[in-house]
The first five atom37 places (N, CA, C, CB, O) and aatype in JSON, in Angstrom:
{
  "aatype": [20, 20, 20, 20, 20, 20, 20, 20, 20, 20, 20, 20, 20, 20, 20, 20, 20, 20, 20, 20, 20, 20, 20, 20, 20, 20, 20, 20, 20, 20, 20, 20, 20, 20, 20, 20, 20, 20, 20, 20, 20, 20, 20, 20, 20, 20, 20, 20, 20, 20, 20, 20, 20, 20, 20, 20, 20, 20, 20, 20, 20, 20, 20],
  "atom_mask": [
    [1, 1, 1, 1, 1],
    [1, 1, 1, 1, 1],
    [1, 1, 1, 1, 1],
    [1, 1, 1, 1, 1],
    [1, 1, 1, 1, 1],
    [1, 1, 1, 1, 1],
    [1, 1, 1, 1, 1],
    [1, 1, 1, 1, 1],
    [1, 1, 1, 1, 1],
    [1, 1, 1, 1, 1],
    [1, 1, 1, 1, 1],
    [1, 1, 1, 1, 1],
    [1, 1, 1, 1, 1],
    [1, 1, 1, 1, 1],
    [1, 1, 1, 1, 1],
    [1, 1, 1, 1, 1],
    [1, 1, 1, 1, 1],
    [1, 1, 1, 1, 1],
    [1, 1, 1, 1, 1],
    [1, 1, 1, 1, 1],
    [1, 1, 1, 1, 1],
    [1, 1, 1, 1, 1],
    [1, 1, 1, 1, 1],
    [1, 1, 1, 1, 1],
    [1, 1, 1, 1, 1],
    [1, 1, 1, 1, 1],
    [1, 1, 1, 1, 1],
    [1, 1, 1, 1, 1],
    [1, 1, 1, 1, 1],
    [1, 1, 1, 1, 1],
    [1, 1, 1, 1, 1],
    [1, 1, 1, 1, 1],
    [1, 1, 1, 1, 1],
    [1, 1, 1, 1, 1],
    [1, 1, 1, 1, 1],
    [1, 1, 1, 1, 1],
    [1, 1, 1, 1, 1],
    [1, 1, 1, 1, 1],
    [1, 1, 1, 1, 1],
    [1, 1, 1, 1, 1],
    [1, 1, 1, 1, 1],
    [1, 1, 1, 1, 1],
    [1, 1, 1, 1, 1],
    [1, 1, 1, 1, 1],
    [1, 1, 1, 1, 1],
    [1, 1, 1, 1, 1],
    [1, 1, 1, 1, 1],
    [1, 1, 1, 1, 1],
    [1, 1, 1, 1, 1],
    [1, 1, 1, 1, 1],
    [1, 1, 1, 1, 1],
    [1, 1, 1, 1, 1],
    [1, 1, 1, 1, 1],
    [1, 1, 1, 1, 1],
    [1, 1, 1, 1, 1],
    [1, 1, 1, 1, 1],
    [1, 1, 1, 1, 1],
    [1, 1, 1, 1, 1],
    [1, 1, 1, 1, 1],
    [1, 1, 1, 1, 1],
    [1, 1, 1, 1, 1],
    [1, 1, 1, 1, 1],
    [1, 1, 1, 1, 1]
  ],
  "atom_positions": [
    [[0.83, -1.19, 0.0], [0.0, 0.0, 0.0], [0.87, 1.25, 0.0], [-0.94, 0.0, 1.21], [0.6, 2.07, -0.88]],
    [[1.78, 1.52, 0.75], [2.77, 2.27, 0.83], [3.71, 2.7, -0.79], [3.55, 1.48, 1.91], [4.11, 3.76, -1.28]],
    [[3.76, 1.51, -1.14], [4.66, 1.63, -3.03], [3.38, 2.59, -3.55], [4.84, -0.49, -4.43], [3.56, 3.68, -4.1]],
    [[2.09, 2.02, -3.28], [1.37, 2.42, -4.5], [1.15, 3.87, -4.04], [-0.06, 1.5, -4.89], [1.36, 4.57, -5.03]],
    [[0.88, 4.49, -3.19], [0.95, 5.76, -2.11], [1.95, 6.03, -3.43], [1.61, 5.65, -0.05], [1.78, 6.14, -4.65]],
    [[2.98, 6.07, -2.61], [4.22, 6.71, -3.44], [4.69, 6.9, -4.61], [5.01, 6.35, -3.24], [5.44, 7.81, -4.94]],
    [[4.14, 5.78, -5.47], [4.17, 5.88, -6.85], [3.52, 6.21, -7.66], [4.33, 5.22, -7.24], [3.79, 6.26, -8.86]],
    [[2.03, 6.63, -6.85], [0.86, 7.21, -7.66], [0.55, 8.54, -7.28], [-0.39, 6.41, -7.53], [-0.55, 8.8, -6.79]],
    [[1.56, 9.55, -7.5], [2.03, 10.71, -7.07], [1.31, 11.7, -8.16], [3.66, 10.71, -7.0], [1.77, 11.52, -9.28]],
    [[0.3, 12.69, -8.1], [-0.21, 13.19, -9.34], [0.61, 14.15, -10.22], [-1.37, 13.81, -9.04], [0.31, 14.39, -11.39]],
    [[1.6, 14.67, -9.63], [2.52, 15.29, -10.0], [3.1, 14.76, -11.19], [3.28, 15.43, -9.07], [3.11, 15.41, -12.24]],
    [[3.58, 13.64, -11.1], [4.56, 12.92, -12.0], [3.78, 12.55, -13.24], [5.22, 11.57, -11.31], [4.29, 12.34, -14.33]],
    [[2.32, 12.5, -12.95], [1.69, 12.2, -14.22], [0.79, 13.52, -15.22], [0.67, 11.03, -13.77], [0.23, 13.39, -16.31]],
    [[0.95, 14.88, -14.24], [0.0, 15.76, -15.12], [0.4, 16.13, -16.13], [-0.43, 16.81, -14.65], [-0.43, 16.24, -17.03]],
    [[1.85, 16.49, -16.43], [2.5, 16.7, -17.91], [2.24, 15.67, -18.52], [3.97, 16.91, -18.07], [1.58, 16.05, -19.48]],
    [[2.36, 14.4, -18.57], [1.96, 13.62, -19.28], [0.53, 13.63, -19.79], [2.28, 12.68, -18.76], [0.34, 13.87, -20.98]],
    [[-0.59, 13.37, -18.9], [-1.82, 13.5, -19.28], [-2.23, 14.6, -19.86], [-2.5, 13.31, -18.41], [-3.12, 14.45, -20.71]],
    [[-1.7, 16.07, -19.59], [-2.01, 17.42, -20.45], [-1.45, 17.27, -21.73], [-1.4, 18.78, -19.82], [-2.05, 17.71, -22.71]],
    [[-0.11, 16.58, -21.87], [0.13, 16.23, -23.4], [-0.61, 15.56, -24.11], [1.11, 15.63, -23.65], [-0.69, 15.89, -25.3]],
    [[-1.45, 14.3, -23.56], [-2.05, 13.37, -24.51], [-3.15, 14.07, -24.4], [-2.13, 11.83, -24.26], [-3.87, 13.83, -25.37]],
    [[-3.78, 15.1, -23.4], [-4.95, 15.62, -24.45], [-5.42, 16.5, -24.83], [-5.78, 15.42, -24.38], [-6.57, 16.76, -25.16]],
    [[-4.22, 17.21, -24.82], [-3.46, 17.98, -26.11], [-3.58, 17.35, -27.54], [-1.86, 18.05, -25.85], [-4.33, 17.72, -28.44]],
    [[-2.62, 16.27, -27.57], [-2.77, 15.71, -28.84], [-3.98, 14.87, -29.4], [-1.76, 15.0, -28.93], [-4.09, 14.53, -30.58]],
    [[-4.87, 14.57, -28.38], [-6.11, 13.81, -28.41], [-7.03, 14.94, -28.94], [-6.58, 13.14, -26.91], [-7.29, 15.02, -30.14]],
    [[-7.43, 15.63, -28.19], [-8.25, 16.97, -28.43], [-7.6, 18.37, -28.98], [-8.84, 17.32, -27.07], [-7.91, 19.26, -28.2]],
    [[-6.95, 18.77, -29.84], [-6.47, 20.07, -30.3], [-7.54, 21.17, -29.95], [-6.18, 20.01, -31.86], [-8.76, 21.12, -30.11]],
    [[-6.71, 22.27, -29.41], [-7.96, 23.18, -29.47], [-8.0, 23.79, -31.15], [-7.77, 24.59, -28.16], [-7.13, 23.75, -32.01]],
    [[-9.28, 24.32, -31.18], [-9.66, 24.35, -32.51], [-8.91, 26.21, -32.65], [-11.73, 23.98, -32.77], [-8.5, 27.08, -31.89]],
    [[-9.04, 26.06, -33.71], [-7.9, 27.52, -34.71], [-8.74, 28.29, -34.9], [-7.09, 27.32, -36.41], [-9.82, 27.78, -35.22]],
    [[-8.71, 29.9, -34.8], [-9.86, 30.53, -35.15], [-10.52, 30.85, -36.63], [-9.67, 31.57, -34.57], [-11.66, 31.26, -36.85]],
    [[-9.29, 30.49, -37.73], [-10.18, 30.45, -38.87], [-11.12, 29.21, -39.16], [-9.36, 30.63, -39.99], [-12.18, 29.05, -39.77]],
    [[-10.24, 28.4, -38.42], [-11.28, 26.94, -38.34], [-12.93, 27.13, -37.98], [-10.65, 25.87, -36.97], [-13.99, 26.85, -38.52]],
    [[-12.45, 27.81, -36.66], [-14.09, 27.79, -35.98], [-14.85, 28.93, -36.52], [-14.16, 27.98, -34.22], [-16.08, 28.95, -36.38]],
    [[-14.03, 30.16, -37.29], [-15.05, 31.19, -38.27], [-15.63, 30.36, -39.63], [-14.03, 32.7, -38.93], [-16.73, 30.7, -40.08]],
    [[-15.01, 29.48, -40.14], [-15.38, 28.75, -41.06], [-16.39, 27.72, -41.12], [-14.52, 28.36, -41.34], [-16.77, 27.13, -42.13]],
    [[-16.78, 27.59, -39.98], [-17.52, 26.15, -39.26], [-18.8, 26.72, -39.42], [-17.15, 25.63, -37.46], [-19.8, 26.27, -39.98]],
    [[-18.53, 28.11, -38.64], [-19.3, 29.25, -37.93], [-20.55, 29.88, -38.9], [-18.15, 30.52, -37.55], [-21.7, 30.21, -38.61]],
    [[-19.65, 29.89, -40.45], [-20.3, 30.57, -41.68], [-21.18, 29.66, -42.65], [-19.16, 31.18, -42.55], [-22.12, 29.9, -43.41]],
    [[-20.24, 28.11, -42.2], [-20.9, 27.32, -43.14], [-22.36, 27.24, -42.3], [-20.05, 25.8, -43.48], [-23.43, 27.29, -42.93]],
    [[-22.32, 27.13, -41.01], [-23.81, 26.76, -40.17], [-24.45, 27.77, -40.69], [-23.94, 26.76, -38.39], [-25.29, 27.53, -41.55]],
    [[-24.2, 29.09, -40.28], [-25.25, 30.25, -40.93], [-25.75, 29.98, -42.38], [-24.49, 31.74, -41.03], [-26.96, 29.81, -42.52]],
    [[-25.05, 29.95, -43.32], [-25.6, 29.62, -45.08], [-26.57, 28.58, -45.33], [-24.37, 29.08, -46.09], [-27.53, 28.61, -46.11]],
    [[-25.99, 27.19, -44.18], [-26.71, 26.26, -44.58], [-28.7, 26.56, -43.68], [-25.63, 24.74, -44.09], [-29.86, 26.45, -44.06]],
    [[-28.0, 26.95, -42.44], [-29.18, 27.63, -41.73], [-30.33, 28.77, -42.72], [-28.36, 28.54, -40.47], [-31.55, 28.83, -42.59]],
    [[-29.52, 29.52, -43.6], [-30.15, 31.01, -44.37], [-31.12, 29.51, -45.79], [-28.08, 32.75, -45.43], [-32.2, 29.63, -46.37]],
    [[-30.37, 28.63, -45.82], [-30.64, 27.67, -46.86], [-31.92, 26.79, -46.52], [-29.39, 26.78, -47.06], [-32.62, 26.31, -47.41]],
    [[-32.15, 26.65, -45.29], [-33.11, 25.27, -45.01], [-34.35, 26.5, -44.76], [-32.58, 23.89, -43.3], [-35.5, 26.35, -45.18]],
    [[-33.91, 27.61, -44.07], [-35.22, 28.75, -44.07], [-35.82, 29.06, -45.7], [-34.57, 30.48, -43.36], [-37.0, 28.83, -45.98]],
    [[-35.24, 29.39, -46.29], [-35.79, 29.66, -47.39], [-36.02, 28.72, -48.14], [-35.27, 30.41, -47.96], [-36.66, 29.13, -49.1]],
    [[-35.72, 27.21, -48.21], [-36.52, 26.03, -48.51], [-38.14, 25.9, -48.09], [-35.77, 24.95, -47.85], [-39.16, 25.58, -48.71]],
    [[-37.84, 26.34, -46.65], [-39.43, 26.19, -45.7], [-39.79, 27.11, -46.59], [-39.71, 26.64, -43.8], [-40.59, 26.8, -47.47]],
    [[-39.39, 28.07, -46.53], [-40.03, 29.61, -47.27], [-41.2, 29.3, -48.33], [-38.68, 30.54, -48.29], [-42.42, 29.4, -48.31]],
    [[-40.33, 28.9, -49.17], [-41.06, 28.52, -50.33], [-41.87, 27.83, -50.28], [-40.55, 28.1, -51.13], [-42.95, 28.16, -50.78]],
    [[-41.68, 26.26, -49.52], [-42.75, 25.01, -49.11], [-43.58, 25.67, -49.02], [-42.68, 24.08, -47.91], [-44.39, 25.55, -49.94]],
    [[-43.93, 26.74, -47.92], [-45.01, 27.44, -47.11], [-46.09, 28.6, -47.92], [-44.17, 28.23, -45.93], [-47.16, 29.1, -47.57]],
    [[-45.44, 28.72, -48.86], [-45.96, 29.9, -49.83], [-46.85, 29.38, -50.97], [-44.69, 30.7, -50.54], [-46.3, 28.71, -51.84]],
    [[-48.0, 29.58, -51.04], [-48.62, 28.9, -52.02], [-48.64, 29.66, -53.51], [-49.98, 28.64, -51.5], [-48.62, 30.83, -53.87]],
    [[-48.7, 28.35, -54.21], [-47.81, 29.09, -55.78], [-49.2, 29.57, -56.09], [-46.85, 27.82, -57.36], [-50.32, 29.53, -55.59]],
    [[-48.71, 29.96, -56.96], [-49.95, 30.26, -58.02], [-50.56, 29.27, -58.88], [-49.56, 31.19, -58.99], [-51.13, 29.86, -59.8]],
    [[-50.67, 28.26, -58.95], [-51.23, 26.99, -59.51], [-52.13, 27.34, -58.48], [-50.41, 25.45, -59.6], [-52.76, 28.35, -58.81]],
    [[-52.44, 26.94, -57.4], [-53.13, 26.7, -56.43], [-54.25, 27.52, -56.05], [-52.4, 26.6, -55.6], [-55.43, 27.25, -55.83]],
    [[-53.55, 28.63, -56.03], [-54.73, 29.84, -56.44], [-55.47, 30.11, -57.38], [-54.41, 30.86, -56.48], [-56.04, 31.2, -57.4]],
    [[-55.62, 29.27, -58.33], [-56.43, 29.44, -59.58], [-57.41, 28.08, -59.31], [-55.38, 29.42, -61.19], [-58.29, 27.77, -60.12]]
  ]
}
């Protein structure tokens, strides 16, 4: 009980674990996340004005 006390010291392991998730998880880049950012909006401006139209009755219909 005493080894494992002593050898399971958190110190000795936080550089290690902050590296792997580091390399596990990258934080994301800011043109990355403006790019992410723009595609959601377009595709968002895109599925509204799909409904848009669905919702609008043509003119066939009105006659």
């Amino acid at each position: 009980m005493v080894m494992f006390c002593i050898s399971n010291q958190a110190e000795w392991f936080e550089d290690y674990f902050a590296q792997c998730k580091k390399e596990l998880w990258p934080r994301e880049k800011e043109d990355e996340r403006q790019e992410l950012e723009e595609f959601k909006q377009k595709s968002q401006k895109q599925r509204e004005e799909k409904f848009l139209q669905a919702a609008q009755p043509s003119s066939r219909d009105l006659q």
